[in-house]
N, C-alpha and C positions, 0 to 999 in steps of 0.2 A: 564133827565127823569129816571125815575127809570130800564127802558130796556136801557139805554147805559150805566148805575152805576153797569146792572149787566151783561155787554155785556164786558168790564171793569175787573171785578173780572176772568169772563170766560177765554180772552184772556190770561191774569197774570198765569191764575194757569195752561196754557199748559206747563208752564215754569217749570223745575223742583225746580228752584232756586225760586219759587213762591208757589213752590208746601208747599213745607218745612215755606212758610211765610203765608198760608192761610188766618189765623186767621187776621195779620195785613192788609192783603189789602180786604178782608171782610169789615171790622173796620173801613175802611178808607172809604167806598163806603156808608155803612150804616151811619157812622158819619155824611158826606155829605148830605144825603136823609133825616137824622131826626133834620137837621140843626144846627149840633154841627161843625160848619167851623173850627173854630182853631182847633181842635182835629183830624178830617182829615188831617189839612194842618201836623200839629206836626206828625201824623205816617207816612205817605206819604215820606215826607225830607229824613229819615234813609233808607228809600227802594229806591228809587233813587238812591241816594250816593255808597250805597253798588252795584246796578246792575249795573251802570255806571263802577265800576270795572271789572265786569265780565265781562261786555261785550267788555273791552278792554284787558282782560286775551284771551277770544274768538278768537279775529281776531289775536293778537298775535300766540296764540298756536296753531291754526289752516295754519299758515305764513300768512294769509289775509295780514296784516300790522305787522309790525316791529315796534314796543312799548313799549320793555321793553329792557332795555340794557342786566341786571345782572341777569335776574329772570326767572328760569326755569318753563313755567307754565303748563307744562305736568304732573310734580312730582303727583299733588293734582288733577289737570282737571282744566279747567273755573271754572266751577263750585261752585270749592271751594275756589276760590280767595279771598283774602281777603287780603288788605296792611297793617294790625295791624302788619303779620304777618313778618314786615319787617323797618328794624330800617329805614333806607331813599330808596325811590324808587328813579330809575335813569332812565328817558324814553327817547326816540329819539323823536324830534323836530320836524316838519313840513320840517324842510329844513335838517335835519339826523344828527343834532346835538344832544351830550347829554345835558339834563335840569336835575335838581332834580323838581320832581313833590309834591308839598307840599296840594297840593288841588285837589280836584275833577275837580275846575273849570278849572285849568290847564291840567288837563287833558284832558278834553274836547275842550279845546278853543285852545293848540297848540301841540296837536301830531294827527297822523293820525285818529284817533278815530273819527275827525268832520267830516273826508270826509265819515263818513257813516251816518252822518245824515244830514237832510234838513238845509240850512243854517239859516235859523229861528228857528229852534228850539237849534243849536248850539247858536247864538245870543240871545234867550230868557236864557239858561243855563247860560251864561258868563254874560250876563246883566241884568237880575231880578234874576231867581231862587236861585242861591247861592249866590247875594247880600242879598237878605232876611234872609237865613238861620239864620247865626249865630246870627242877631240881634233876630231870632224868636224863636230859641232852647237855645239860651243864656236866654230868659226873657227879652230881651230891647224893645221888641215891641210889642205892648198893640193894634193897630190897623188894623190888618192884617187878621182877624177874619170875613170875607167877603162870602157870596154866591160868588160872581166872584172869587177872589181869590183859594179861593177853589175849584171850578170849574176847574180854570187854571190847577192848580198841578193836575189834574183827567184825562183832556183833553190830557196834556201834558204825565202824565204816559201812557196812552194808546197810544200814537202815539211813545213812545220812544219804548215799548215793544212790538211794531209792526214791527216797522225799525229792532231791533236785530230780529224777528222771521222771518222776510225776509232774513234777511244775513245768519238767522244760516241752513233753509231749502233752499239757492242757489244751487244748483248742479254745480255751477263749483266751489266753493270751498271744494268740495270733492273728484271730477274727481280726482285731482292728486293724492290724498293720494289714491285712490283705485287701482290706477294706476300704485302707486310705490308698492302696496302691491303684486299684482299679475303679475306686469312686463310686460306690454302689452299696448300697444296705444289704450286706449277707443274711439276717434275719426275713428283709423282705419276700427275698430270693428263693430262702428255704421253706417261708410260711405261701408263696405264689401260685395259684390254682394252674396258675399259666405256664407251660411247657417252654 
């Protein structure tokens, strides 16, 4: 419906990292609604891909999770992550091995980053989403062009940009860094009979 396509764009643009992308996930909701399916599904892919980074720059550089070996991602912020920015990424594994991560879907499918999303939407990412890609942004696939389809990548952006807005406004992944900053037990503070 046209109130969850713009329930959709609403949620995206609290993002600053969304802020900066208006225009395309605008594009991508109206494309959907005036039933240009491939052309949604085509802008949608690139914004995914790129926020799936961030959001693994996020729990990295906030310590949530431990995700990148080699890669300072304080320097720039989440933010502004971006892995063009680096000849091979080397991330830590599920089990705190290093991998080189050559894909998104690797990224997703075995470093810490799946334990922040639902295990079906982790399994939708590894097993549809970016099987399609590259056949769909390469040109090799002519039938993908679907109300459902399109739909999917809609549904699925708004619940993945949900999942990070939950992680990124938790308060206990901030307690500590407040905590080292001014040197004091916030538990203390909060459990203190003392005014």
């Amino acid at each position: 419906t046209e109130e969850y396509l713009n329930a959709i764009v609403d949620e995206a643009l609290k993002l600053p990292f969304f802020q900066d992308r208006s225009d395309f996930i605008e594009e991508a909701a109206e494309n959907h609604k005036e039933g240009r399916y491939a052309s949604s599904i085509c802008v949608l892919f690139p914004q995914i891909e790129a926020f799936t980074w961030v959001y693994a720059a996020f729990l990295d550089e906030k310590g949530i999770e431990e995700i990148f070996v080699d890669i300072d991602v304080s320097e720039d912020g989440f933010w502004n992550f971006n892995p063009r920015d680096y000849d091979e990424i080397t991330a830590y594994n599920e089990n705190g091995n290093e991998m080189v991560v050559n894909s998104v879907k690797q990224l997703v499918s075995q470093t810490a980053l799946n334990q922040h999303l639902y295990s079906d939407v982790v399994e939708y990412f590894a097993n549809e989403l970016f099987e399609e890609r590259n056949p769909i942004l390469h040109g090799n696939s002519s039938d993908f062009n679907t109300e459902v389809n399109s739909a999917k990548k809609l549904i699925f952006f708004r619940n993945f940009v949900e999942e990070f807005s939950s992680d990124l406004t938790d308060p206990s992944h901030w307690m500590d860094e407040i905590e080292q900053d001014i040197d004091v037990d916030w538990k203390d503070i909060l459990t203190s009979d003392d005014e």
